[in-house]
N, C-alpha and C positions, 0 to 999 in steps of 0.2 A: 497227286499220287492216287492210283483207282483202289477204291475201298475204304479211303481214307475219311472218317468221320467228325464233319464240323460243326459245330452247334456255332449257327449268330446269335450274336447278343449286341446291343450297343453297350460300346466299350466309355470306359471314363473320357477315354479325349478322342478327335477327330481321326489321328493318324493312324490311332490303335483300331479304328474300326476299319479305317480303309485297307491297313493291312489285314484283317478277316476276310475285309469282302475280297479283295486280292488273291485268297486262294482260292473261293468260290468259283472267281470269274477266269481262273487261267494264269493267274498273275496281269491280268489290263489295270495296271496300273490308273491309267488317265479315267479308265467308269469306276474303280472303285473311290479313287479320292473325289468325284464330280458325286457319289452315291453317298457317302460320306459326311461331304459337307454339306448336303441338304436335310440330312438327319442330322445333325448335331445343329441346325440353324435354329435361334431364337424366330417362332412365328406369332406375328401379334394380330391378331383379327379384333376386328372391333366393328360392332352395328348400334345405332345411336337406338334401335327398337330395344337391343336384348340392353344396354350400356346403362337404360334409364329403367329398366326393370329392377324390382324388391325382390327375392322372393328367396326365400331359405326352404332346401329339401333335403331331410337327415340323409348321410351317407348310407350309412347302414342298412336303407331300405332299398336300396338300391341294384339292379342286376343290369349289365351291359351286355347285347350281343353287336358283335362285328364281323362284318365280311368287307375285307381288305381288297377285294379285284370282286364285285360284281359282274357276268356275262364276262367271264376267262375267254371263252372262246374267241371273242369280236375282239380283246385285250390283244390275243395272241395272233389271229390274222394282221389286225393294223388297218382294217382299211378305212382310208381317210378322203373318198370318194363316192363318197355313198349318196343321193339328193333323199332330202325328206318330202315326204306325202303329206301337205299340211300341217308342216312343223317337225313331225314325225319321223323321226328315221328308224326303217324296217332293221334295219344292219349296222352294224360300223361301229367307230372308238366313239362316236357320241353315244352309244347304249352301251356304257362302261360306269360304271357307278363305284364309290365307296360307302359303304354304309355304316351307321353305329348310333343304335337305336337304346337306348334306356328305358328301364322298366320297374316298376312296384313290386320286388320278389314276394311277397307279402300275397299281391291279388292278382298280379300278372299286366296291368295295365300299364301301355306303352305313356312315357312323360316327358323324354326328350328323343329328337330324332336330327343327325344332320347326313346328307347325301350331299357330294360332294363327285359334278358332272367335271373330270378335269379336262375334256376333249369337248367343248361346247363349238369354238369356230378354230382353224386356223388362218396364221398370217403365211399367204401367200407369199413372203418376201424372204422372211425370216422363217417361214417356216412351225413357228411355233405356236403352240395350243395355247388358247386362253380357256378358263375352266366356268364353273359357278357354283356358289356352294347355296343349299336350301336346309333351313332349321323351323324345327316349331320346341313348342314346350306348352304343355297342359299340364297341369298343377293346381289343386284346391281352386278352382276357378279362376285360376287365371293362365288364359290362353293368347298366346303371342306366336307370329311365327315371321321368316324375316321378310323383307319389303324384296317382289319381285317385279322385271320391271314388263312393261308391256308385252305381250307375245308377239304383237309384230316387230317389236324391238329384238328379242331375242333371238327367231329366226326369219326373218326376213318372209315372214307368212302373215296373210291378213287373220285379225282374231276370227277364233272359231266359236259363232252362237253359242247360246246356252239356254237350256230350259227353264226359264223362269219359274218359279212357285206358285204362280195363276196362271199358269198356261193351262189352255180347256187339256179336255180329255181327249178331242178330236185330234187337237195339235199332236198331243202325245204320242199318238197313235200313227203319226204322218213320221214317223222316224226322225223327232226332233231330238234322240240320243245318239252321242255317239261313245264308240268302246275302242280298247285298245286289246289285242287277246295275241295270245303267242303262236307263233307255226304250228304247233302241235298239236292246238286245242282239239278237240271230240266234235264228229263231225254233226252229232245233234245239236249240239250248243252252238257250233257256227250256223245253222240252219235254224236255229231260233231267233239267232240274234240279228239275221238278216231279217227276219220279217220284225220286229223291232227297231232297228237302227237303219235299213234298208243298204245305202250304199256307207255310211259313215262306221266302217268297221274299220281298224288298221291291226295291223301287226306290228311284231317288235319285239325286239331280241332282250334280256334282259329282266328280270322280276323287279329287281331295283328301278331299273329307266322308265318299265311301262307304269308301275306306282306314282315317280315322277312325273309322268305324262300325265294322270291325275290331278297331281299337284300343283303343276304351272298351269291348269284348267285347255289343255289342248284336247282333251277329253274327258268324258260324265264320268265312265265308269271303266274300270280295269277286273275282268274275270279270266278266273283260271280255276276249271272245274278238278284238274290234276291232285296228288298229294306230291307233287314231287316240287316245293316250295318248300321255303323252311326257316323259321322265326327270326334267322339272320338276316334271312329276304326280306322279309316284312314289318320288321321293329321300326325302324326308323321312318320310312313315311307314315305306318301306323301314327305314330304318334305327332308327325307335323300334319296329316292332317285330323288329329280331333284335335288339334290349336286350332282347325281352320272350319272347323265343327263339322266334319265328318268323318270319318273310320273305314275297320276294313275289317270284314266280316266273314264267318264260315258258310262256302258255298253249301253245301250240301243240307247244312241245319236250316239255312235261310228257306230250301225249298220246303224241308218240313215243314217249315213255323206255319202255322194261325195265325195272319195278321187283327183278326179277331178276338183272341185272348188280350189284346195288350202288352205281352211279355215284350220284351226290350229285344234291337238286335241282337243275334251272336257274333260278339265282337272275341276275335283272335285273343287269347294270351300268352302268354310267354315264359310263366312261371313253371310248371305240368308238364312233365314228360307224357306221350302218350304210351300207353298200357301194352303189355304183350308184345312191344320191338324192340329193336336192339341198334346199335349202331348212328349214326345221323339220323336212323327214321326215327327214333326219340323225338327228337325235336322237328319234326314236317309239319305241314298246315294237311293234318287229312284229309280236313273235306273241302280241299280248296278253299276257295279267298274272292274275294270282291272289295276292290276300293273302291270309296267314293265319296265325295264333298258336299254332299247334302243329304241329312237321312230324308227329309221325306221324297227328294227325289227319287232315291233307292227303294221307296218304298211301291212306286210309280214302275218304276225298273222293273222291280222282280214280277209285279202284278202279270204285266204284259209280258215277261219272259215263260213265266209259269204256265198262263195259259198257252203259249207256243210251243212249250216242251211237252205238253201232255197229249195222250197219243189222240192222233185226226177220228172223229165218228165214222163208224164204217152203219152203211144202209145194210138193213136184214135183208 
């Protein structure tokens, strides 16, 4: 009926919810009951990393963000033809993420994070998606996150280098980084990054998948100079990776900083609304964001990005 006003909810039993979803969809019986039963399914996940873990964290302290269809858009195309650039896919239902990251309401620091890629390969026969799910947990010192398996294993690409933490300065400086950054980035910051990274730059749909990208180490570092992010984007890897002892930080404070003072990164939180907006810009990342899995590589990163960002000497 048009105009007709339905609140979902999941219902006490299976049938009672398929009949909800049943008026949503038209009356398609056969998606609402296949919809149905997969929300009311008992799901048992089990990891022998998290299974053998102690670790007791009060409820109460606790603040959760979610975003339930990370990168809608690539959700809503569907395309499932897309080849990855070194593991990397610029497009497609594999830069589809769920996210839902937990936080310390208290200080704002991210404590649990699970992303959940459900389009990782399909089976060409059947058709259907196999997914993967990725978690960490930081807590009073103790940082676990879960066992991922080799990258050539997962897409069928050989591993991509990495900057070691004794690599000279010369190295560094040879575009031994590479980044992940979005279509849209500022065409300064792409022209930084190229004399930084030189050709190992990608793209990528997704604030969830390129964090990801991060995380499964197919790349150093993920920037997005933008405010148009936003703590639901970023909770969750935030916080698997400082299980994996790195973080994700404010672009724009980073350029301030003195690495001279000693003051500590500016790391994202998530507790603070930001001042004078209204609306979802409450909760954005304003001054942008940088992930990344190693501080002191990050700290190597911005060195050489800074000096690239700053304007060229002109002759009197």
């Amino acid at each position: 009926m048009l105009r007709e006003k339905i609140i979902l909810r999941l219902c006490p039993t299976e049938e009672e919810t398929a009949e909800l979803l049943s008026k949503v969809l038209n009356g398609n019986r056969l998606a609402s009951e296949a919809l149905a039963k997969v929300v009311h399914q008992d799901v048992a996940f089990t990891d022998p990393t998290l299974d053998s873990a102690e670790i007791t964290i009060p409820q109460d302290i606790l603040g959760v963000w979610v975003d339930p269809i990370d990168s809608t858009y690539q959700y809503i195309k569907g395309s499932a033809d897309i080849k990855s650039n070194h593991g990397i896919f610029p497009s497609g239902l594999q830069c589809v993420t769920i996210l839902i990251g937990v936080y310390d309401i208290q200080t704002g620091v991210p404590l649990m994070g699970v992303i959940n890629q459900p389009f990782v390969s399909q089976d060409l026969n059947t058709l259907r998606w196999k997914g993967q799910c990725y978690w960490g947990l930081s807590y009073m010192g103790t940082n676990i996150y879960s066992h991922q398996p080799p990258i050539s294993k997962r897409n069928g690409s050989e591993p991509r280098s990495q900057l070691t933490e004794d690599a000279s300065s010369e190295a560094e400086s040879s575009h031994h980084f590479s980044a992940v950054i979005s279509t849209s980035e500022k065409e300064t910051i792409k022209a930084a990054l190229s004399r930084v990274c030189g050709d190992r730059i990608f793209r990528a749909a997704g604030a969830g998948y390129k964090s990801l990208c991060v995380v499964q180490g197919l790349v150093d570092i993920y920037i997005f100079s933008e405010d148009t992010t936003f703590k639901w984007d970023s909770c969750a890897a935030h916080a698997i990776l400082r299980a994996m002892g790195g973080g994700m930080v404010d672009f724009k404070e980073c350029l301030d900083r003195n690495p001279e003072t000693g003051l500590d990164l500016p790391q994202l939180v998530y507790h603070v609304e930001n001042k004078g907006t209204s609306g979802v810009d409450r909760w954005a990342n304003k001054g942008g964001l940088i992930a990344y899995r190693s501080s002191k590589q990050l700290e190597t990163f911005l060195s050489l990005l800074i000096q690239n960002l700053a304007p060229a000497d002109t002759c009197p």
